[in-house]
N, C-alpha and C positions, 0 to 999 in steps of 0.2 A: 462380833456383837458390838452393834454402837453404845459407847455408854456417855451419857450427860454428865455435865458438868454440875455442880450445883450452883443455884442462883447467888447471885452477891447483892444484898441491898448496897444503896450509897448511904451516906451521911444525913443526906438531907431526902432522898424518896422521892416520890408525888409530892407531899405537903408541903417541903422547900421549891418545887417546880411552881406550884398555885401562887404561894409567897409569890417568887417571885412576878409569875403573872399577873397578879393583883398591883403590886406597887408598879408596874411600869407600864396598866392600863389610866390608875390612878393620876399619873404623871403628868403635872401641867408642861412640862418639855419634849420637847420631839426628842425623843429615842430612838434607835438602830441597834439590834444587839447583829453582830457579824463576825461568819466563824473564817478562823486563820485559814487559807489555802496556798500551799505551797506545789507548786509543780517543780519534783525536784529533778526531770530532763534539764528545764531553762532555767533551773534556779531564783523563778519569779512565784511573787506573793499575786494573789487575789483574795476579797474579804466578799463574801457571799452570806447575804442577809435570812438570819433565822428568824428574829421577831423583832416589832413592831408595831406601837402606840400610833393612836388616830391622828395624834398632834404633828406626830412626823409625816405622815399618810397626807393626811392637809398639809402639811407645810411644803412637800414636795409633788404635789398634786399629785397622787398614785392613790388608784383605788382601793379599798379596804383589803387587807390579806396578800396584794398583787408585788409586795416587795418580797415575799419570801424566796429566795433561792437565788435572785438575782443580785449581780454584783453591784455595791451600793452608791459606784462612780457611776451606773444610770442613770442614778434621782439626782446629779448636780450638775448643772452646766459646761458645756465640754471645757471653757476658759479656765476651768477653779478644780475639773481632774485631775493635773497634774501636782495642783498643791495638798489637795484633800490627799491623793496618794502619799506623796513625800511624808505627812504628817502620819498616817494609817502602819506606813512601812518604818518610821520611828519606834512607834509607841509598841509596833509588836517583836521587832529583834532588841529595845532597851527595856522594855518591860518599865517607864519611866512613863506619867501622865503629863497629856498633853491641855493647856490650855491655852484659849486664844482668841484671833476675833475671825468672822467668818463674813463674807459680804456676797450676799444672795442677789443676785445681777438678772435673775430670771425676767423679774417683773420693771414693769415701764421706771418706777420709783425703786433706787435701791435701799436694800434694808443690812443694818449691820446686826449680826448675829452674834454669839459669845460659842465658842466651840471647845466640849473637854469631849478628852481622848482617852479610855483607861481600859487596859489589858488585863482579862479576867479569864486565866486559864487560858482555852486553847480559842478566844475569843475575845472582839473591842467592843467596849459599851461606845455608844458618838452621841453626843448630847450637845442640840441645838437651842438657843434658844434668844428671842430679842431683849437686847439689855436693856430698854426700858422698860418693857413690863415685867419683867423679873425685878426692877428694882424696887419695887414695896414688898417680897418677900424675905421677911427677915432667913437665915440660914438653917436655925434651927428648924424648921417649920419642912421644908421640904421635902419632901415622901423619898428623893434618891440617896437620903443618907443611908439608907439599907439596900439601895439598888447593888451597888459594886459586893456588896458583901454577898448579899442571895445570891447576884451571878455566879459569885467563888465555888460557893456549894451545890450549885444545878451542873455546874461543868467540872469539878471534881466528882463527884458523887449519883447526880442521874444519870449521865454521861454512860458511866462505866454500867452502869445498869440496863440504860436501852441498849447498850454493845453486846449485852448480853442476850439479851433478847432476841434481838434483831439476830444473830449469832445462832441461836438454836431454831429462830422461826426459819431460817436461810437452808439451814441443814436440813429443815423437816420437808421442806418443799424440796430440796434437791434429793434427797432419797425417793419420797415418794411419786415424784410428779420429774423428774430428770427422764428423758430418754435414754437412758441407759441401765444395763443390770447391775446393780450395785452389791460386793458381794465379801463375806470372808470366811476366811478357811486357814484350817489350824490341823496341826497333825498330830492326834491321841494313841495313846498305848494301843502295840501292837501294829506300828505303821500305818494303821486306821485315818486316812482323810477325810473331814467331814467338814461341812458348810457352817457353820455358824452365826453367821447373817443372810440374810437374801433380801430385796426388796422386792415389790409385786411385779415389776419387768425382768427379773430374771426367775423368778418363778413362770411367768409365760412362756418365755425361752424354753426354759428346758423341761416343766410339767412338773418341775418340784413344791407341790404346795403344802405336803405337810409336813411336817418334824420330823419326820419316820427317815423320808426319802432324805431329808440331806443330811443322815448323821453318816451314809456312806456315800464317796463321790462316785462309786460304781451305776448304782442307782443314778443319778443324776447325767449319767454322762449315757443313757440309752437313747437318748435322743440324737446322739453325733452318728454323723456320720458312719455306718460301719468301714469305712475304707481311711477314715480318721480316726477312731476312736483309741486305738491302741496308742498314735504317736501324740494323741493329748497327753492321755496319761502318764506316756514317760516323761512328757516335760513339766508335767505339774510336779509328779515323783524325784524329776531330777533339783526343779527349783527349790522344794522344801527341804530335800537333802543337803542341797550346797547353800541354805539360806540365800538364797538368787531372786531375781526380779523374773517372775512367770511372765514368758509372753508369748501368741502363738494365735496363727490363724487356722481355722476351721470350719467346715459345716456342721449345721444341724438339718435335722430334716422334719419340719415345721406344715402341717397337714399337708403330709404328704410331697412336700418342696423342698431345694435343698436350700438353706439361709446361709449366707457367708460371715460369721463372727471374728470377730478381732477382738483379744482379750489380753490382759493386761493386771498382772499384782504386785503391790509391794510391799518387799516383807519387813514390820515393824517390831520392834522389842514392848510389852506392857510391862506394868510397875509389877508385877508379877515374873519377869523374866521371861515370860514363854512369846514364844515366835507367831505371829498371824501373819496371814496376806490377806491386805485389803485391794481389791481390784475392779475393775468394770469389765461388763461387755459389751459390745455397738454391732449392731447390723451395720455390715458394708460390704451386702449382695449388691447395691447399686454400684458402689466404689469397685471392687472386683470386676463386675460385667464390663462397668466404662473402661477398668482396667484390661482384663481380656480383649475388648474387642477393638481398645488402641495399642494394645500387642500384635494383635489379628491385622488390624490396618496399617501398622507399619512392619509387618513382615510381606504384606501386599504391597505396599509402596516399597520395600526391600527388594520386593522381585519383579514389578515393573521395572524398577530403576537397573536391577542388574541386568537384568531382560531386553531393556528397552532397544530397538537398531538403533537409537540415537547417542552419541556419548555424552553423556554427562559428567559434570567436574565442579566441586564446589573449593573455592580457593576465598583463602581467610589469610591475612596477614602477607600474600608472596607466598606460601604455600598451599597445597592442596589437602584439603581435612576431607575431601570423600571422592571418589571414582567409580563409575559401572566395568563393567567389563567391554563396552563397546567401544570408551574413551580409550582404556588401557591397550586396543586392539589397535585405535587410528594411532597411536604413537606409538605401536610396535612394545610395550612393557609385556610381563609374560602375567599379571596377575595385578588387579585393581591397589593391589597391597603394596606393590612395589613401587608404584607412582605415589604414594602417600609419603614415602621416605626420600623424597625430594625437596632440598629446600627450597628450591626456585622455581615455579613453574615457566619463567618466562624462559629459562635457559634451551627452550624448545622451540621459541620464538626468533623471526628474523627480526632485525633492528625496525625494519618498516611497520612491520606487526606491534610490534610491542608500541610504539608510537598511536597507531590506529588504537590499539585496546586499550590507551594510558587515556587518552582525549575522550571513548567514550564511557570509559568509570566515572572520569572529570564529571561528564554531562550528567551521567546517571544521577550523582550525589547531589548534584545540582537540583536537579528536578524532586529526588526523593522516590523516583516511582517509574513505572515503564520499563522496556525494554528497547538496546539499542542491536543493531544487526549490523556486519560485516564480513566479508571477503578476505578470509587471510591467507597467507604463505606459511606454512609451518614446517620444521623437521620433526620425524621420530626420533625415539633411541639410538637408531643406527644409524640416523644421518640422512634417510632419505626424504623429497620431499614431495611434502602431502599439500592440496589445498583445503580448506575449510570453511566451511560458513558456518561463523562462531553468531550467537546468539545471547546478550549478556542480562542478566537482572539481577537489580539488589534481593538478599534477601536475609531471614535473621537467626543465624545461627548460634545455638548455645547463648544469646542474648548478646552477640554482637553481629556487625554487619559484616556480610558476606557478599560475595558476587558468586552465581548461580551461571554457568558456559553451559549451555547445547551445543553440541557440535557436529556438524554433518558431512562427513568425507564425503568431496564431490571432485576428487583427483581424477576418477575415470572421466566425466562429465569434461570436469575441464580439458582435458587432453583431448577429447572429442570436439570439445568446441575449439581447440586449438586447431584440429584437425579440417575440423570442417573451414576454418580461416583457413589455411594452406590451401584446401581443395576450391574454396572461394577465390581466393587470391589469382591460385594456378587458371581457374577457369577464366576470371577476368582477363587475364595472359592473354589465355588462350584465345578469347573472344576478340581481344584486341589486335593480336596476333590475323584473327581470321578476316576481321576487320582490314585491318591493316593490306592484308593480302587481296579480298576482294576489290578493294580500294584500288591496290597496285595492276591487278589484272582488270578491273572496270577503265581504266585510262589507259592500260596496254589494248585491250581489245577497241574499246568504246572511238580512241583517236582513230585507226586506218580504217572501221566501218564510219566513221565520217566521212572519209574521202572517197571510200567505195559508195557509198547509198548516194553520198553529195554529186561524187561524179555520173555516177550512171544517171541521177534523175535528171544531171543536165545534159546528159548526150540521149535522155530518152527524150530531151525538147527538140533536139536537132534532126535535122535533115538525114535519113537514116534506111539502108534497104531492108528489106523487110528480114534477111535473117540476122543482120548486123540488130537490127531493133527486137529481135527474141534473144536473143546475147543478150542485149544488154536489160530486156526487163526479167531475164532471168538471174542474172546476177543481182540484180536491182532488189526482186522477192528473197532469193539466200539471204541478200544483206538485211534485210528486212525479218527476215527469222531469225538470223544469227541475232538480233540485237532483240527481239521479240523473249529470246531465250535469256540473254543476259538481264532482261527487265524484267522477269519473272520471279530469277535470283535474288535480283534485289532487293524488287518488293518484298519475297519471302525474307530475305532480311532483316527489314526493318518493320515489317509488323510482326518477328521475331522479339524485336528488341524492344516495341511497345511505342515507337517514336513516329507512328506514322498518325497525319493530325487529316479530317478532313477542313475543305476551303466550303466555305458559306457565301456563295454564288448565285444571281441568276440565271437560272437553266430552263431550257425548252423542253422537255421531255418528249414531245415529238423530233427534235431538231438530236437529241443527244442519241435517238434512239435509228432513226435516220442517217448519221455518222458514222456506228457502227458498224449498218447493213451495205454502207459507202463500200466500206472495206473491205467484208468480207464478198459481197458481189462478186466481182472478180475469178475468185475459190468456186463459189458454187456454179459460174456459169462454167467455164474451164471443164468442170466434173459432168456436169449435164443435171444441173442438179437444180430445178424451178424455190427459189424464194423469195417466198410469200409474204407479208408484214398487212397485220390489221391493227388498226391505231384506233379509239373512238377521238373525236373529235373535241370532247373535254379534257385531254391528254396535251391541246393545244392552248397550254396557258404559263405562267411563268410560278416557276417554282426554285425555292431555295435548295440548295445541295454541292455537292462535289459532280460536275459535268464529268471532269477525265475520270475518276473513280468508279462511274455510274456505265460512261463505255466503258471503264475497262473491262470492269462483269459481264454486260451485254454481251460484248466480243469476244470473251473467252468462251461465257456460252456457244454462242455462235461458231466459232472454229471449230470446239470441239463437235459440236452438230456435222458441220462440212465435214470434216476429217474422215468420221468417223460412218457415215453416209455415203455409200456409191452408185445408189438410185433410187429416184425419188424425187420428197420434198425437205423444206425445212422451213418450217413457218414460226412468225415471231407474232404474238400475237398480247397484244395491249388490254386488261379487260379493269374498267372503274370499280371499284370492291366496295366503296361508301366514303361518306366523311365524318370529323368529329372538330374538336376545339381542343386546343393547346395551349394554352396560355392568350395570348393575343394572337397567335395566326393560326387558321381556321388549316385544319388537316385532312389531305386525301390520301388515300391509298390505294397503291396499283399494283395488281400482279403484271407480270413479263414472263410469258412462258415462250421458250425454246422448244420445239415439237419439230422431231426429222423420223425419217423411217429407213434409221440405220441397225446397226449391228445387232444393239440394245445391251442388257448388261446383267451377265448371271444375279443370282438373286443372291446370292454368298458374300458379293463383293460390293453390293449397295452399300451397306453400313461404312465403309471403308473407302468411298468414295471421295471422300470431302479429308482425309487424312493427308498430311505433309509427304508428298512423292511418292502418293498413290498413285493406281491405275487400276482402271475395271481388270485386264490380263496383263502380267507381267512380258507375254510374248507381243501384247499389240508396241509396248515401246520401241521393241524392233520393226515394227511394218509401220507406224505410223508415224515415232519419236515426239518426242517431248519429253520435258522435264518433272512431270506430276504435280507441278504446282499450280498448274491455273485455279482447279478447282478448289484448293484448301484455300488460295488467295482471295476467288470471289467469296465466299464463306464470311472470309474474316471480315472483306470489307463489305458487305453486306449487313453485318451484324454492327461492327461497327457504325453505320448509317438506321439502326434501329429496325431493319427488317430481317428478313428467314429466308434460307434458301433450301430446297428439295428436290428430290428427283423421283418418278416411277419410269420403269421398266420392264421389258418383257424382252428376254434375250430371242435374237434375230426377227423382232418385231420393230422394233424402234425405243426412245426414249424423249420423256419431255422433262425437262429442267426448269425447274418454275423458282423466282423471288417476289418477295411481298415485301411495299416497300411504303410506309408512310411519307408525303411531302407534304413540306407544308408553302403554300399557296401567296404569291406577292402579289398582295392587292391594293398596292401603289403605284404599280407600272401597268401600263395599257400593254397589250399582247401585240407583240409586232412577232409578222411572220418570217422566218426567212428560210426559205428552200435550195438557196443557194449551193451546188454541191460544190463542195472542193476539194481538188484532185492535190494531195501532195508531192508527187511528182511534176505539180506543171511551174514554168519558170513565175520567179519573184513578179510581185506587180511596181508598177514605177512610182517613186515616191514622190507626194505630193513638193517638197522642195529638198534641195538637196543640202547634205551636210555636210563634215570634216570628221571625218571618223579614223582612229589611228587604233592599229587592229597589231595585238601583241603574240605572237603565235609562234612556234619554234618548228612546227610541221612542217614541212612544204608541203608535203599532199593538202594539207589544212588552208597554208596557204593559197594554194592557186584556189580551191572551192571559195575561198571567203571574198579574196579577190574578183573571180565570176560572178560572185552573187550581189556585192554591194556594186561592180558596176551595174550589172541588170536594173537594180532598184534607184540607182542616179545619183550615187554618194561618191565623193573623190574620198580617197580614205589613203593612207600609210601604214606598210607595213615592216614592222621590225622584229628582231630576233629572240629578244629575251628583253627582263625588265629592265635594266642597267640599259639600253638601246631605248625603252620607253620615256625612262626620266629624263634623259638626253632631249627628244624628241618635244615632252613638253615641256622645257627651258625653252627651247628654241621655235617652237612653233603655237600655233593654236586651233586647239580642238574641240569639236561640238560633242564629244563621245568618244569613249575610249571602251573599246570591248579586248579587256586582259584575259590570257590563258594564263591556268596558275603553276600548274609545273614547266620550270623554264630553267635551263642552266644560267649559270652565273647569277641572276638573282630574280627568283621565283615573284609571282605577280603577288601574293600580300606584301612582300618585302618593295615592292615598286608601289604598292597602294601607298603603304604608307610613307615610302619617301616624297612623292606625288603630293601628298596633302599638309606632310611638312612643309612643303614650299607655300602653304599660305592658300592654296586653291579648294574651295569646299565641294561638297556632292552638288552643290548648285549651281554653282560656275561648271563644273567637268562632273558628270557622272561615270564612273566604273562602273562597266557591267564582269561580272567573273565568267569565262569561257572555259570550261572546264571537261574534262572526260569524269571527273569521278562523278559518282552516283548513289551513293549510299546512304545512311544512317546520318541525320542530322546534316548533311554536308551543307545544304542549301543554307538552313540556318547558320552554321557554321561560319559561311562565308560573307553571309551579310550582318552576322555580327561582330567580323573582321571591320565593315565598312564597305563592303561592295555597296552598291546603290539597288543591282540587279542579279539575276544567274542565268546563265544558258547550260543547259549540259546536250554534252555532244554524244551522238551526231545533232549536226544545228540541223532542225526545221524548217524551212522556208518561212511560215507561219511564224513562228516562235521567233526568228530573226527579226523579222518586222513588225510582229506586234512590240518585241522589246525597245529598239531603236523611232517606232513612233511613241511609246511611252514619256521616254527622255529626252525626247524634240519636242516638250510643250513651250509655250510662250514664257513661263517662267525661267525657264534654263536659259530659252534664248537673252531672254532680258537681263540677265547673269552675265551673259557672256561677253556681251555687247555691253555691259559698265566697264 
């Protein structure tokens, strides 16, 4: 039961309050009455204005009523705050009156003002006023000679009165109108607990609303929960037996709902000796739920995290304050508990690691924010080692900062990619390796089929009986397939390696197609075998492309036609497919089909045609030979030329091989025809004037052909042994062209290039051409970005010998030579 106080009048009432309200409206002086405020954290005064005469209201321009509450260093000028304080904080720790003079600075003209200060209770009277119009007020006369005294008795006396007041009006609104059940209970003869107070929010609670129900708390408490009811009551039982503070959560169940309560009493002595508990109860179903379901949420993030494949690790200070079981797994601990009783995490750490992970905490803290990632080396437990790709971010633990590790064992990964480096590496070897070898066997074969293709095609110029002249053009064709075969190789090699480039040429597409048919001729008359060639006569124009590229296709087709064909025909036939535009050159496109009425080619093994060292039957390799690669070759470089190649068939019908091939059209040059055929076997033609050519060769076989051949063409030339024989040669002599072989004992032709050009002589005075057997991948380039000028690869050409040597005979060189 709450029980009231009884009221205290003051001294003075209402009627000393009026009093004084009347003298200090009365008041020709500006007044301030201002209550003391101490804030005793900073142990600083503030004086906060209660009432307030018009005079003062006017004299600090503030509008009627607008100074109450506010601190009274507002209404004066910030320059004169600091003194009006000083004098304020005098008068109320001495309890001593202040008088003085006061100079009001607000206005354009200053005014001197007279200032008393006087401490009334827990309150300053401040009394302003101008000393000249105050000075025809005799003393007696002034209405404040009762000011200080009233004040005495309104703040002694009302004072304690409105405290009272204000005191019981505080209480009645906090029982009645408080969110909470307000409540008390006392324990009567017979161990009988009953309620003795209640306000109208714990009568809601619990349905206790009339007298009856709370004289027993049995009654009162059918509303809990049944699965709580009994452990309320032990602890309400227990509290009042051991005089204890009751406290204890609970449900009730509230139409039908459960309400979560939290309650709370304590227990007082009254002037009567006997014991009550005064206590509250609060709904905190919300508090509860939000608490459940961040119990709920961090047993979900409990078991993500334990759960998670990734390791996770939160380290605070150099040690680790949490662990999953993933982390505890990548460093080999038997249980996330066991890594928490480590003082050091870095002791897991290689010295490089720790460095990386020190520089990006640095950065972290720097930034405040993100996440930084790296590549580490770590040991487990036992020593072994793991890679990792740690993952790091700040973050805030227990209310300091933390660093937050994901960790992703990628030890298999890495080993794998170490591995696959090893098998990279080894393969590169190997490539090199095979390289290296074809290289060695392309200049072991490629040199003696020089001297064989070279010799025979000059004794098939010479005077000859007629089976002496089948000797020798049969040896002539071997050598001519034997090298047919090594160039097949090679090309499969280096469109292997991705290094084969095409040349952007003028080409006749009648004339290139016409060259091919040169060649195989021969084949098909030999066989008995009529071929055919239809061209349309728009075919006869000049077009960009790769010419050797374009026969080599043609001809591959073609051979395998012949070959493959032992009666019959095989017809090449030209057909204009349309045109279009390409940027600036206008583009045609032509198929080229191959048509013979040979073998033809199961239907099983079509798809498989165009594959690296296919063949339509594995048994025709024995009846026919070849190496399989023509076909995959024309393929590649087809496609690479931006056309398609295909084939139908009908086995022991024949076969047509057909490409579609976009050109695009030079319509800058006039169309010059040339039907010219040229026999490669026939002798060199004679040069228009003759040179000085010194020819570096270590062959003899090589020799005597190169020798036969520049006489033929009308060149005086020298020949020497190796390059150290070459430098000699041009110290001492002078030369219009030097055509170098590059493998040479004693010292190989780049080592003679570039002693050669040490001596002061440029590619314009002397050009270097390289005479060489290799063949392969890059070589060309190779060697003229040694510095050659040119390249021949052997066997030499007839053609190719003298297109190169009239190249480097222009009149600039000459004019070189001749300074």
């Amino acid at each position: 039961m709450i029980r009231r106080k009884k009221q205290i009048n003051g001294p003075c009432g209402d009627d000393a309050e009026e009093v004084f309200d009347t003298i200090l409206a009365s008041s020709n002086r500006s007044t301030l009455i201002a209550r003391i405020v101490k804030d005793k954290s900073s142990q600083s005064f503030d004086f906060l204005c209660v009432k307030s005469n018009s005079k003062a209201e006017h004299l600090f321009c503030v509008e009627a009523g607008k100074p109450i509450g506010r601190s009274i260093f507002e209404f004066v000028s910030s320059q004169k705050q600091d003194q009006l304080k000083q004098h304020c904080l005098q008068v109320s720790t001495s309890g001593a009156t202040y008088v003085g003079d006061y100079l009001d600075d607000r206005e354009e003209v200053e005014t001197q003002l007279a200032m008393t200060i006087e401490k009334a209770g827990n309150h300053l009277v401040l009394i302003f006023d101008d000393e000249k119009e105050q000075a025809g007020y005799p003393e007696k006369e002034s209405p404040e000679a009762n000011l200080f005294s009233g004040m005495q008795g309104v703040t002694e006396g009302h004072s304690l009165q409105f405290a009272l007041r204000r005191s019981e009006s505080q209480l009645r609104n906090l029982t009645n109108h408080a969110p909470l059940a307000l409540f008390e209970m006392e324990l009567f003869e017979g161990g009988r607990i009953r309620v003795t107070y209640a306000n109208s929010e714990f009568d809601q609670l619990h349905g206790a609303t009339s007298e009856g129900a709370k004289e027993d708390m049995t009654a009162v408490l059918d509303v809990v929960h049944p699965d709580d009811r009994e452990s309320v009551m032990n602890t309400i039982a227990e509290a009042i037996i051991l005089k204890e503070i009751w406290s204890c959560e609970y449900r009730l169940i509230v139409e039908g709902m459960p309400v979560w309560i939290s309650g709370r009493a304590q227990p007082l002595v009254d002037q009567n000796d006997e014991w009550r508990w005064y206590g509250y109860l609060i709904d905190i179903t919300d508090t509860v739920n939000a608490r459940n379901e961040r119990e709920a949420s961090e047993r979900r993030f409990r078991d993500l995290f334990d759960r998670s494949p990734i390791g996770h690790m939160i380290v605070q200070r150099g040690s680790y304050v949490a662990a999953n079981k993933k982390a505890a797994e990548i460093f080999e601990f038997d249980t996330p508990q066991d890594m928490l009783k480590i003082d050091d995490f870095l002791q897991h750490l290689t010295e490089e690691t720790c460095q990386k992970l020190d520089k990006l905490i640095r950065d972290l803290l720097s930034v405040g924010e993100g996440a930084k990632r790296e590549i580490c080396e770590a040991r487990t437990l036992n020593g072994r080692k793991v890679w990792v790709d740690v993952q790091l971010q700040l973050v805030d633990w227990n209310g300091s900062k933390a660093v937050h590790y994901t960790v992703i064992d990628i030890t298999a990964a890495t080993e794998y990619q170490e591995q696959l480096k090893r098998a990279e590496l080894e393969a590169r070897q190997a490539v090199r390796a095979k390289s290296k070898f074809l290289a060695m066997m392309s200049h072991e074969i490629r040199t003696p089929l020089n001297s064989i293709i070279g010799m025979t095609g000059l004794l098939l110029g010479e005077e000859l009986s007629q089976v002496q002249k089948e000797y020798t053009s049969l040896a002539h064709e071997s050598g001519q397939h034997l090298l047919s075969l090594i160039n097949d190789i090679l090309d499969f090699s280096k469109l292997e390696a991705g290094s084969v480039t095409l040349e952007r040429r003028k080409i006749n597409l009648q004339d290139e197609i016409h060259a091919a048919t040169d060649v195989i001729l021969p084949m098909a008359v030999e066989k008995g075998l009529e071929l055919n060639l239809s061209i349309p006569e728009v075919a006869d124009a000049l077009f960009w492309g790769d010419g050797a590229r374009l026969r080599q296709v043609i001809l591959n087709l073609l051979a395998n036609a012949v070959k493959f064909t032992e009666r019959g025909s095989v017809d090449v036939n030209v057909k204009r497919l349309g045109s279009g535009s390409d940027k600036d050159n206008d583009i045609e496109e032509y198929m080229i089909e191959v048509v013979d009425t040979g073998i033809g080619i199961q239907a099983t093994s079509i798809d498989a045609l165009f594959n690296d060292f296919s063949q339509a039957d594995d048994s025709m390799s024995r009846k026919f030979g070849g190496t399989g690669l023509g076909l995959s070759i024309s393929k590649q470089i087809t496609e690479m030329m931006g056309g398609e190649i295909g084939v139908e068939s009908v086995e022991g019908q024949g076969s047509r091989f057909w490409i579609r091939l976009p050109l695009a059209l030079c319509l800058d040059d006039l169309i010059q025809h040339n039907r010219k055929e040229e026999d490669k076997t026939s002798l060199p033609l004679k040069a228009e004037k003759s040179l000085r050519i010194l020819v570096a060769e270590d062959n003899k076989a090589n020799q005597v052909l190169i020798d036969v051949l520049l006489k033929q063409m009308g060149h005086t030339h020298t020949i020497v042994n190796n390059g150290l024989e070459a430098v000699e040669a041009v110290r001492h002599g002078s030369f219009d062209i030097i055509l170098m072989d590059i493998q040479m004992p004693e010292l190989n032709g780049v080592q003679a290039l570039a002693m050669i050009r040490g001596l002061g002589i440029t590619p314009r005075q002397l050009p270097i051409v390289a005479l060489t057997a290799h063949a392969l991948i890059g070589a060309e380039e190779q060697l003229l970005g040694e510095g050659f000028c040119d390249y021949l690869s052997k066997p030499i050409e007839v053609s190719q010998l003298e297109s190169v040597i009239e190249k480097w005979s222009g009149g600039e060189q000459s004019d070189k030579r001749s300074a």
